[in-house]
Phi, psi and omega in degrees: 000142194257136194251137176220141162225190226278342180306310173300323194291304200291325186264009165256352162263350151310304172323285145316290152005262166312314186305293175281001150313308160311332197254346174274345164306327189308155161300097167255163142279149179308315197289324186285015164263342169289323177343285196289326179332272145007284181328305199267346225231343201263183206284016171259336176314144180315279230299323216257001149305326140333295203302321172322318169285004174305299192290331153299311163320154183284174201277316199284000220232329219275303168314326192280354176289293176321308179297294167339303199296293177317312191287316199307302202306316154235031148317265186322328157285338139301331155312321183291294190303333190273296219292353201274307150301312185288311151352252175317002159296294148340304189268350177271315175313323178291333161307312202298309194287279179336299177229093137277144208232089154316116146269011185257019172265166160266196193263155176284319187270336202290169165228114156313313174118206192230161158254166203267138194283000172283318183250044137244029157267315184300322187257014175289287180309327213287323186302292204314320162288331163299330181277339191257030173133324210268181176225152186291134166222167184228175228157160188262151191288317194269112161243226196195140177321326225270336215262300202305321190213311185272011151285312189280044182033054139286118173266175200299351199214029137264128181002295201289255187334002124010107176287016177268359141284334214230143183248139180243144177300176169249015176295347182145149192309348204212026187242157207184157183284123176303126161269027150159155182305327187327346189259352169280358172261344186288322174315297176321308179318303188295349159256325180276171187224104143018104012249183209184143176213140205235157139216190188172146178204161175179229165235103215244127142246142188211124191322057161315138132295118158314122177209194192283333154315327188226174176213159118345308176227137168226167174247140185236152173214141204229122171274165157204139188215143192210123187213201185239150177026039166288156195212162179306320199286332172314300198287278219308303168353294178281323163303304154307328175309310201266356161276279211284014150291299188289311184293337194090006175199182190246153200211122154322103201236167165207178194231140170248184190260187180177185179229140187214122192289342195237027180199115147234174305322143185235170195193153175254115180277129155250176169220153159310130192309131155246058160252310165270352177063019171100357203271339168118119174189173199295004186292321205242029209347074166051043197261325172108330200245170174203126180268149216250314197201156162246146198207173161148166187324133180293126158317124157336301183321294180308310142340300181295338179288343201242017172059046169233148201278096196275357181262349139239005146238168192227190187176182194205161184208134157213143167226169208202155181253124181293340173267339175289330196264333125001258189316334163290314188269333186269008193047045179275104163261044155207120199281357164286327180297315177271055173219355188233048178034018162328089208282345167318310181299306203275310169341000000 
C-alpha cells in the first residue's frame, strides 16, 4: 500500500491556495469570479480531488487531512466573496457616476393629479361671481330648524321638515344636517347691512334615492343681492351675465313661475340647452330647454326676521346645484360618477 504523506499533501494545497489568491487579484469580472470559484472550489476541483488520499493515510493523518482541506477551502470562499463585494461596488458607482440624477429639477414623468371637476366648476363659478360684485360667506354644515326653515319663511307643516326629507341629529329635537345653503344668507343678513350682494356654496343634505340623478349629499351655491329699488329686472340680468360667462356665449333663457316659501314672486329659471342650440336631443330630453336654478324676489317676511327694513329695501336669490352644472359642462351623464374617485373622469 502506498503511504503518502500529510506534509506533502498540506504544501500542494498551500500551493493552491496562493494560486488562487493571485487569480482573484486580476482584473475580473463577476462572471469571471464565479469562474475561478469553480475552479477551485467546485465538485471537479483540484482541492476536491485530495480527499481521494484519505484511504493511503495512516488513520491518526485522516482528520487532519480533512481540516487542512476545509480552512483552504474557506480561505477561498472568503476571497471569493470580498473580491465579489468589491465587484459590485464597482458596478454601482459606475451606475452611479452614469445616471446620476438632479433632484432638484423636476420630474418628467410624475402627475401631480387633476382637480376635480366639481370643484373647478366651483372655483369657475366663485371668480364669475366675484367679478360681478358678489362676495363670499360661509355657514355650518349641522344647523338648527330655526336657520334651516323659519327664517327662511318655512312654516311649521312643511312637507320638507319632514325626516322623510330632512335628516335631523341626536344633538337635540331641532338640530339637522342643513337641506340647502340658504341658511348661509340668513346668517349672513343678520350681521350685515344693506346693501350687500353675497353668495355661499358648500354641502346640503337631503333623504334621496341614490339614482343617476340624485344623491344623498349634493352641492349648492346661492346669490343674494339686497339693495334700495332692486327688481326681478335686476336678477334676470345677473343670472344671465353669469350663464353667458360660464357657458362661453351667450344663450337665451326664460323664467317660468314657481313657488319658493322664501321668494315672492319666485321662478324656474330655464336656458336653451346648450348642447343642441333648442333644437332637442337627449340631454334636454328632447324639449330644447334645460331647467338650471330657482330665483326670485327675496320674501318681505324674510328680510324683516333678518332686521332688515323690507319697506325699504328689496333684493333678488337664486341657487343653483354645482353637479347639475358640473354634469353639464363635462357631459356627465351620471352624478354618481363624480363621487367614486375613477381618475378617468378628471384626465
Amino acid at each position: 500500500m502506498q503511504t503518502i504523506n500529510i506534509d506533502d499533501l498540506r504544501k500542494e494545497l498551500d500551493e493552491i491556495k496562493d494560486e488562487a489568491k493571485k487569480d482573484f487579484s486580476q482584473n475580473l469580472t463577476i462572471k469571471n469570479a464565479n469562474q475561478i470559484k469553480a475552479k477551485y472550489l467546485g465538485s471537479k476541483s483540484q482541492i476536491t480531488s485530495f480527499k481521494k488520499y484519505m484511504k493511503d493515510l495512516k488513520p491518526e493523518d485522516k482528520p487532519a487531512l480533512g481540516k487542512i482541506i476545509n480552512e483552504i477551502q474557506a480561505e477561498i470562499e472568503g476571497n471569493f466573496n470580498e473580491k465579489i463585494k468589491a465587484l459590485k461596488t464597482e458596478e454601482l458607482n459606475a451606475k452611479l457616476a452614469s445616471e446620476k440624477i438632479d433632484v432638484s429639477l423636476p420630474s418628467q414623468n410624475s402627475k401631480s393629479g387633476f382637480i376635480h371637476p366639481l370643484d373647478e366648476v366651483t372655483q369657475e363659478m366663485t371668480q364669475i361671481f366675484t367679478e360681478l360684485g358678489f362676495s363670499l360667506v360661509d355657514g355650518p354644515e349641522v344647523e338648527n330648524s330655526y336657520y334651516n326653515f323659519t327664517a327662511l319663511n318655512t312654516g311649521e307643516d312643511h312637507p320638507a321638515r319632514d325626516e322623510q326629507d330632512t335628516f335631523y341629529t341626536e344633538l337635540g329635537s331641532e338640530i339637522l344636517l342643513r337641506s340647502h345653503t340658504s341658511s348661509i344668507q340668513i346668517r349672513a343678513m343678520e350681521k350685515l347691512k344693506p346693501p350687500f350682494r353675497i353668495f355661499g356654496h358648500g354641502r346640503v343634505y337631503r333623504n334621496e334615492e341614490v339614482n343617476a340623478r340624485k344623491m344623498p349629499f349634493f352641492h349648492q351655491l346661492e346669490i343674494m343681492m339686497v339693495d334700495k329699488n332692486v327688481s326681478f329686472g335686476h336678477m334676470k340680468w345677473f343670472l344671465n351675465e353669469f350663464l353667458n360667462r360660464f357657458f362661453g356665449k351667450n344663450i337665451p333663457t326664460r323664467l317660468r313661475p314657481d313657488y319658493f316659501p322664501f321668494t315672492e314672486p319666485s321662478a324656474e329659471l330655464d336656458a336653451e340647452c346648450v348642447f343642441c342650440n333648442g333644437k332637442g336631443c337627449n340631454t334636454c330630453g328632447g324639449k330644447g330647454w334645460l331647467e338650471l336654478m330657482g330665483c326670485g324676489m327675496v320674501d318681505p317676511n324674510v328680510l324683516e326676521m333678518a332686521g332688515i327694513d323690507s319697506k325699504k329695501y328689496s333684493g333678488f336669490a337664486a341657487g343653483l346645484g354645482l353637479e347639475r352644472f358640473t354634469m353639464l359642462k363635462h357631459k356627465i351623464n351620471d352624478i354618481r360618477l363624480l363621487f367614486n374617485g375613477d381618475q378617468r373622469l378628471y384626465s
